[in-house]
C-alpha positions in Angstrom: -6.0 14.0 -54.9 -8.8 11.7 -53.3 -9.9 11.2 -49.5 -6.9 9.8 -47.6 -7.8 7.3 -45.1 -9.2 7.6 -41.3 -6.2 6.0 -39.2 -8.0 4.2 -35.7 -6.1 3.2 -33.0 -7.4 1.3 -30.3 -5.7 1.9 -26.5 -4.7 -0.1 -23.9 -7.8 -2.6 -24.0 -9.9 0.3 -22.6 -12.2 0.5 -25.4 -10.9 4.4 -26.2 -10.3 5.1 -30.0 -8.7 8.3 -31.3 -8.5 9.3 -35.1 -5.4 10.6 -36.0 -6.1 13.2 -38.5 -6.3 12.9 -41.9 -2.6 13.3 -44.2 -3.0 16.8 -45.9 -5.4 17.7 -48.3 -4.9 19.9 -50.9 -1.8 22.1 -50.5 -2.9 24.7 -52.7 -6.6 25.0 -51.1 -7.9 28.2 -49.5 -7.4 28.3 -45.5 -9.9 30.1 -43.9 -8.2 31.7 -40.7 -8.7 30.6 -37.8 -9.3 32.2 -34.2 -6.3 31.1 -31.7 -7.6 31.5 -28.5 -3.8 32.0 -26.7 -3.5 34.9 -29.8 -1.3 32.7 -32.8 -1.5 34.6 -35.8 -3.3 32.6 -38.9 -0.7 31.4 -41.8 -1.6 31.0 -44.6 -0.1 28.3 -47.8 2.8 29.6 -49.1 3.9 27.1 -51.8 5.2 27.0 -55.2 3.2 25.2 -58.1 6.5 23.5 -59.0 6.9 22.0 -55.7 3.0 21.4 -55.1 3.3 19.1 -58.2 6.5 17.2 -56.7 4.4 16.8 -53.0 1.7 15.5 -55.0 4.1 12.6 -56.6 5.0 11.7 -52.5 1.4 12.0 -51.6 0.3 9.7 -54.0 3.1 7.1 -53.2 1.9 7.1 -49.4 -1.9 6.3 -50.7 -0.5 3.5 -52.4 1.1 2.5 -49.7 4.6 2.5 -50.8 5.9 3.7 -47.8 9.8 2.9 -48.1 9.5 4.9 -51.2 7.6 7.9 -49.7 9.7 8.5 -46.9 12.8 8.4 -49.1 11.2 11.1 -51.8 9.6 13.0 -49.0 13.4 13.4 -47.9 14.2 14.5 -51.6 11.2 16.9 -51.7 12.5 18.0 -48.2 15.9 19.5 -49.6 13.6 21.4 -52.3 11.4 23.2 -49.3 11.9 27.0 -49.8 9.4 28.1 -47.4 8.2 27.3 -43.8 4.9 26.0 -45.0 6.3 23.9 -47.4 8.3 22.1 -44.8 6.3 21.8 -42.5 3.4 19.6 -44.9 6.6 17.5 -46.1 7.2 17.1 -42.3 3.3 16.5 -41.6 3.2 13.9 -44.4 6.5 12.0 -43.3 4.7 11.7 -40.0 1.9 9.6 -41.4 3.7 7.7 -43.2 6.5 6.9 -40.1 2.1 5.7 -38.2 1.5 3.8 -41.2 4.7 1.8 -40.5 4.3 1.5 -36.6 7.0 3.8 -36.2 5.1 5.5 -33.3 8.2 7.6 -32.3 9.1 8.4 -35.6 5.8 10.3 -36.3 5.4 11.8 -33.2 9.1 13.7 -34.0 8.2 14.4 -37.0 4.9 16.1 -35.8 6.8 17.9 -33.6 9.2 19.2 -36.3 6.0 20.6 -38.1 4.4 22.5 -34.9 8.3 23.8 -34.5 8.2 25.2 -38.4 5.2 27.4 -37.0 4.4 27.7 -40.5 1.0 25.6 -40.7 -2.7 27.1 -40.4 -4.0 27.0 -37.2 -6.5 24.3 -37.9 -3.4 22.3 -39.1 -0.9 23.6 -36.4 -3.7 22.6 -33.4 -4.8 19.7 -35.1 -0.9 18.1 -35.2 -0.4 19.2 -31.6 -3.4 16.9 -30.4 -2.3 14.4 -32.8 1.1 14.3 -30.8 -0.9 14.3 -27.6 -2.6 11.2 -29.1 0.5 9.4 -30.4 2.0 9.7 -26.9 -0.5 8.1 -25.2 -0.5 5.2 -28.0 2.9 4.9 -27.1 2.6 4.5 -23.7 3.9 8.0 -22.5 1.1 9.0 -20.4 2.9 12.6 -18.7 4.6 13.4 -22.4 0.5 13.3 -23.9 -1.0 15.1 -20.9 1.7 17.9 -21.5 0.9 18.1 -24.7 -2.7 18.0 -24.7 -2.5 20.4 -22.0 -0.5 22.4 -24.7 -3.4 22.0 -27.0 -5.9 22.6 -24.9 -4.8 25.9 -24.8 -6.6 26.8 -28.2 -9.6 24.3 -28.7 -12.2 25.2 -29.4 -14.1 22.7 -28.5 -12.8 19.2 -26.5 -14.2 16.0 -27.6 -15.1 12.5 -25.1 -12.4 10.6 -26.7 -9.9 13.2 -25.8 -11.0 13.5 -22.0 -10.8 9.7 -22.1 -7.2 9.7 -23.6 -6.4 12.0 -20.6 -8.4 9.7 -17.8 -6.2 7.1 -19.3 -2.8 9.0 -19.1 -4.0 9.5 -15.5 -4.7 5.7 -14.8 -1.4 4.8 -16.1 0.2 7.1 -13.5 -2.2 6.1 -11.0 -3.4 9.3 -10.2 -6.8 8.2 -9.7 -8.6 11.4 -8.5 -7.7 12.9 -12.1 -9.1 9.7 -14.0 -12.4 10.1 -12.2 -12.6 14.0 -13.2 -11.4 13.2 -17.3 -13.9 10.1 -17.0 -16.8 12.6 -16.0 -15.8 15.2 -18.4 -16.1 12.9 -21.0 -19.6 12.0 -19.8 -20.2 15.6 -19.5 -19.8 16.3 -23.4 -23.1 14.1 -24.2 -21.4 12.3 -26.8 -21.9 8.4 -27.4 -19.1 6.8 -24.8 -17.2 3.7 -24.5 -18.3 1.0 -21.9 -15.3 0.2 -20.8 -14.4 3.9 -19.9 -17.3 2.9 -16.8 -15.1 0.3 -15.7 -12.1 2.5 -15.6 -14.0 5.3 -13.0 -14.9 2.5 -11.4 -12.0 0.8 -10.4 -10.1 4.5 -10.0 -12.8 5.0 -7.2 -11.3 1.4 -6.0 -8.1 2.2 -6.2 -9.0 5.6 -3.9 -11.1 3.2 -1.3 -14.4 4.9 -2.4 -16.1 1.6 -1.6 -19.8 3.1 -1.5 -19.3 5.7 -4.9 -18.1 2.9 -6.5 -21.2 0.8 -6.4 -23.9 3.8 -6.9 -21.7 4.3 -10.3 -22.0 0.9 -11.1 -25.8 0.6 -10.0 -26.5 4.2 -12.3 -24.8 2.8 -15.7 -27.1 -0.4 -15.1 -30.2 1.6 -14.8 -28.8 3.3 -17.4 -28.4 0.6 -19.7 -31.1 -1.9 -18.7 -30.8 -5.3 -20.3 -27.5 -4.7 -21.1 -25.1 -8.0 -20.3 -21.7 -6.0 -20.4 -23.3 -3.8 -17.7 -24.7 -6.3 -16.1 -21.0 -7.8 -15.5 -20.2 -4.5 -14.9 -22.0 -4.3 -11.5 -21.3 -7.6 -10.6 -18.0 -7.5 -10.7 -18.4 -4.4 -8.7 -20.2 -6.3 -6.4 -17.3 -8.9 -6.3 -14.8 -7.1 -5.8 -16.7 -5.0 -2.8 -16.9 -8.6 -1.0 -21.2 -8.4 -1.3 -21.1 -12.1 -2.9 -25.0 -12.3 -1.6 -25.6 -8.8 -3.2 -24.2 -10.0 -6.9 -26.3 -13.5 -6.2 -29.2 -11.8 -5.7 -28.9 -9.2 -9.2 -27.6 -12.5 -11.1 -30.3 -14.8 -10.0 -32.9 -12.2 -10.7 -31.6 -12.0 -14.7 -31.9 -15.7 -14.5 -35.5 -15.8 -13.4 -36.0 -13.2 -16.8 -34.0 -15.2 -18.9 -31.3 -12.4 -19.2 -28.1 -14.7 -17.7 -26.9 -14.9 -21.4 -22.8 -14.7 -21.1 -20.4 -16.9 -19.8 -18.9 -14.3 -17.9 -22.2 -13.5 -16.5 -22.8 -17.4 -15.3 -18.6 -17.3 -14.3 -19.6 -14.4 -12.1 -22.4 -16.8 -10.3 -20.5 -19.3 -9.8 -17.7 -17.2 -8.0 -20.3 -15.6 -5.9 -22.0 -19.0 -4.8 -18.0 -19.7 -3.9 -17.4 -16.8 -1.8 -20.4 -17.9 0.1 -19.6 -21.1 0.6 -22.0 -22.9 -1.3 -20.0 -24.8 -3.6 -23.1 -27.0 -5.4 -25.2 -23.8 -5.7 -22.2 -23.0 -7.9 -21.7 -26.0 -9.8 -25.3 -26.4 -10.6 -25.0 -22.5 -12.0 -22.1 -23.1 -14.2 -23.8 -27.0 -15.4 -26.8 -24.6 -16.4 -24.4 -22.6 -18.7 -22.8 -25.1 -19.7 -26.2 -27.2 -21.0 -27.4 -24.2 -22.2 -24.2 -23.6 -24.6 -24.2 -20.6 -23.3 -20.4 -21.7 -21.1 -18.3 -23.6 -23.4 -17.6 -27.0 -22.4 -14.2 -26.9 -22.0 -11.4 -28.6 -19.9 -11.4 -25.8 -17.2 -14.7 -24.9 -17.3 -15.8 -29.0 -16.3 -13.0 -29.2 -13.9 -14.4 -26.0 -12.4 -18.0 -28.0 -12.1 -16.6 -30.8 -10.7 -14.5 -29.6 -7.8 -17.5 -27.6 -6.4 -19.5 -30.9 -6.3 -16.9 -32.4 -4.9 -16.1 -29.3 -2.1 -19.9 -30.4 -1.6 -19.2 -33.8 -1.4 -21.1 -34.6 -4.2 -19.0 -37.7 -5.6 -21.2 -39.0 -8.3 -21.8 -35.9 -10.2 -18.2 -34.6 -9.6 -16.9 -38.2 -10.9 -18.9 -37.0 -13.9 -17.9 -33.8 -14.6 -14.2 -35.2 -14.4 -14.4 -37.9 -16.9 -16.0 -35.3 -19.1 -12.9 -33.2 -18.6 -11.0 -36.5 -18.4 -12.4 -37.1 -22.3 -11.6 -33.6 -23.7 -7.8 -34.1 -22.3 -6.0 -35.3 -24.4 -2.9 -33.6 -23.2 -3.2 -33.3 -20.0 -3.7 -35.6 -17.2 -5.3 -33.3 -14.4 -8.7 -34.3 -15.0 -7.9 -38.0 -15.1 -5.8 -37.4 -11.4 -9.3 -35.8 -10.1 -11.3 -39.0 -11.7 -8.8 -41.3 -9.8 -9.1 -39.5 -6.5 -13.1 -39.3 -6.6 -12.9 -43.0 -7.5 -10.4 -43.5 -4.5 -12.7 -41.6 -2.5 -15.9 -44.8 -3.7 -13.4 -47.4 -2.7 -12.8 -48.3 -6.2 -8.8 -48.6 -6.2 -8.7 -51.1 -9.7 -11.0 -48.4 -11.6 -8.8 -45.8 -9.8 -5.3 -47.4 -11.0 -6.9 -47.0 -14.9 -6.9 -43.2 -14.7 -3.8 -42.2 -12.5 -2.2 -44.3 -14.8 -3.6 -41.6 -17.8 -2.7 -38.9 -16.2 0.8 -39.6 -15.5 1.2 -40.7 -18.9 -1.0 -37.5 -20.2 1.4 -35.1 -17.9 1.3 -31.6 -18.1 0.4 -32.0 -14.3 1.2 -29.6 -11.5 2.1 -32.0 -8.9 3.1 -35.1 -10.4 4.3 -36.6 -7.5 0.9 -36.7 -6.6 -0.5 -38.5 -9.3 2.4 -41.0 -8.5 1.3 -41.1 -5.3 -2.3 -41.3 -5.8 -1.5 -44.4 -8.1 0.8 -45.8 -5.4 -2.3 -46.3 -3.2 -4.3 -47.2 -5.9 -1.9 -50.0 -6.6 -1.9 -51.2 -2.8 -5.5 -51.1 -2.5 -5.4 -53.8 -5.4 -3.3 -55.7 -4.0 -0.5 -55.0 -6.3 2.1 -54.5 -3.8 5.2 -54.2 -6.2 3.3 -51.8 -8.4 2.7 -50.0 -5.7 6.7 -49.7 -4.1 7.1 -48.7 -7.7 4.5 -45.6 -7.7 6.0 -44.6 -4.5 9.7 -45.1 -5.5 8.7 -42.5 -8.3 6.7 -39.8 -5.9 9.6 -39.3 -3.6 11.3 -37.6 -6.2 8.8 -35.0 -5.8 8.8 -32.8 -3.6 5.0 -32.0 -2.9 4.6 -36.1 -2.2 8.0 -36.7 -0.7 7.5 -37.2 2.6 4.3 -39.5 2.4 6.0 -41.3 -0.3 8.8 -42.0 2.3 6.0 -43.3 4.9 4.0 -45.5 2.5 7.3 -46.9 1.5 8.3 -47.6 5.5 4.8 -49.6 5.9 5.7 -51.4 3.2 9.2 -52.3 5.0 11.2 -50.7 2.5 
């Protein structure tokens, strides 16, 4: 029977994979025992050359990936089992086949059947009872899979990173955080190749626990650890961020820039919310414009709308009014940039150019405060003279709440 395939499952965005083991291998082959360190007594393969030639039928129907028809002669082949062993690799094989189809539950019950036949080898028997650790955490059942890898644990021989990181993980999901940190360092522990992200998960447990100061020499270690390295780079920025030391991440960000290493758009997203937090809004909208030009930022809506409100925090109308007819041009659908265009233009005493735009975006939509827009065009209107235009605009932005009330006084100085 050939190699049967390495099932990967990737969990919870965190960057940890687990292979579920392989389906069984030959059922006829020799076992060599195995030492249970909690004392369970080796089994060996008990089954009948008659049947092995029926499970070998099923086993080739799951490799071809007809599982609909495996699982219905695995059930056959289940009503032929005479002994333990024999069930329990019917059982075992059922369970991949139940992962195959995403029927996470189904295998892990069918797993469990197995373990409960007590009939496998104890390579086999262990191996399913981490499997079923593994499956519950894939299934979002973080204090089922530390139970049962704590059930495992009892007889392995040796632990693996992935499966300390499976455990930080249960741990994060039920927030115990002081736990994540020890799995997290465990898992460093084994010198095994880790995941990134598995830094970023210590990292925001030691948040989570107000260990402000740990937090930061973590982050600052993995960088030194992994010098040039953009995703730890962000890594300790972010770090930096979320610690409120704005100057702190300006300073590491700006000093990639001088080496040419500011190379990700999170990276340059990162500057520009640090030049924020200190209050310098054109520091960040000349860092973001860099990433932009560079095509290292992608020019899109948000990203030009983000440009263009810090030049115009900084009061920076001409190259604000810029960035927003950029924005303005790759909006087809939606009218916010065009609003912003009109205001800057207000803003220049340029009501007639102003009218052109607020008119776009209202027709545009997809605006959060349309009223205003309506508003905004109401003035515009006025400005040009266009006094019923203008009655008209406001007539339409007191039906909004967020421009109600001016509406109502525009309207009043107009003697309406």
């Amino acid at each position: 029977m050939r190699a049967s395939k390495l099932l990967m499952a990737a969990m919870f965005g965190l960057g940890i994979s687990l292979v579920v083991m392989v389906p069984p291998a030959e059922a006829k082959r020799d076992t060599k025992a195995a030492v249970s360190k909690s004392g369970r007594e080796d089994k060996k393969p008990n089954m009948s050359e008659r049947f092995y030639k029926r499970y070998e039928k099923v086993s080739a129907l799951y490799e071809e990936q007809k599982y609909d028809e495996a699982l219905t002669a695995a059930e056959e082949l289940m009503g032929a089992a005479k002994s333990g062993y024999e069930k329990a690799k019917v059982l075992e094989l059922k369970a991949f086949v139940r992962y195959d189809q995403d029927d996470i539950e189904g295998a892990i019950a069918s797993f469990n059947e197995a373990i409960a036949t007590d009939a496998l080898p104890n390579a086999d028997h262990f191996q399913a009872k981490l499997t079923v650790a593994e499956l519950y955490n894939i299934n979002n059942q973080p204090q089922e899979s530390i139970t049962a890898f704590e059930d495992w644990l009892k007889d392995a021989e040796a632990v693996k990173a992935r499966n300390y990181a499976m455990m930080a993980n249960n741990f994060y999901d039920l927030e115990d955080y002081e736990n994540v940190v020890k799995y997290v360092d465990l898992a460093f522990s084994t010198g095994e190749e880790v995941q990134k992200s598995w830094f970023q998960m210590k990292a925001n447990a030691l948040y989570s626990l107000e260990r402000f100061d740990d937090a930061l020499a973590f982050a600052r270690e993995a960088v030194a650890k992994n010098p040039g390295d953009p995703e730890f780079a962000n890594f300790l920025t972010g770090t930096l961020l979320e610690a409120e030391r704005p100057q702190e991440a300006v300073d590491f960000l700006n000093g990639l820039r001088a080496q040419g290493q500011l190379t990700t758009e999170a990276q340059y997203n990162n500057l520009y919310i640090a030049y924020r937090d200190l209050d310098k809004p054109k520091d960040a909208a000349m860092a973001m414009q860099e990433g932009i030009e560079k095509g290292v930022v992608k020019s899109t809506r948000e990203r030009l709308l983000m440009v263009g409100e810090a030049y115009y925090d900084a009061e920076d109308l001409p190259n604000a009014l810029t960035q927003f007819q950029k924005a303005a041009d790759a909006s087809p659908d939606n009218g916010t940039a065009d609003l912003y265009v009109g205001q800057v233009l207000l803003d220049q005493e340029k009501p007639k150019e102003a009218r052109d735009y607020l008119v776009k975006a209202v027709q545009k939509g997809n605006l959060r405060q349309t009223g205003n827009a309506y508003y905004q065009l109401g003035i515009a209107e006025m400005d040009s003279g266009n006094e019923a235009a203008a009655i008209a605009a406001f007539e339409k932005a007191k039906g909004y709440p967020e421009s109600e009330k001016n509406a109502v006084q525009a309207l009043k100085s107009l003697g309406r």
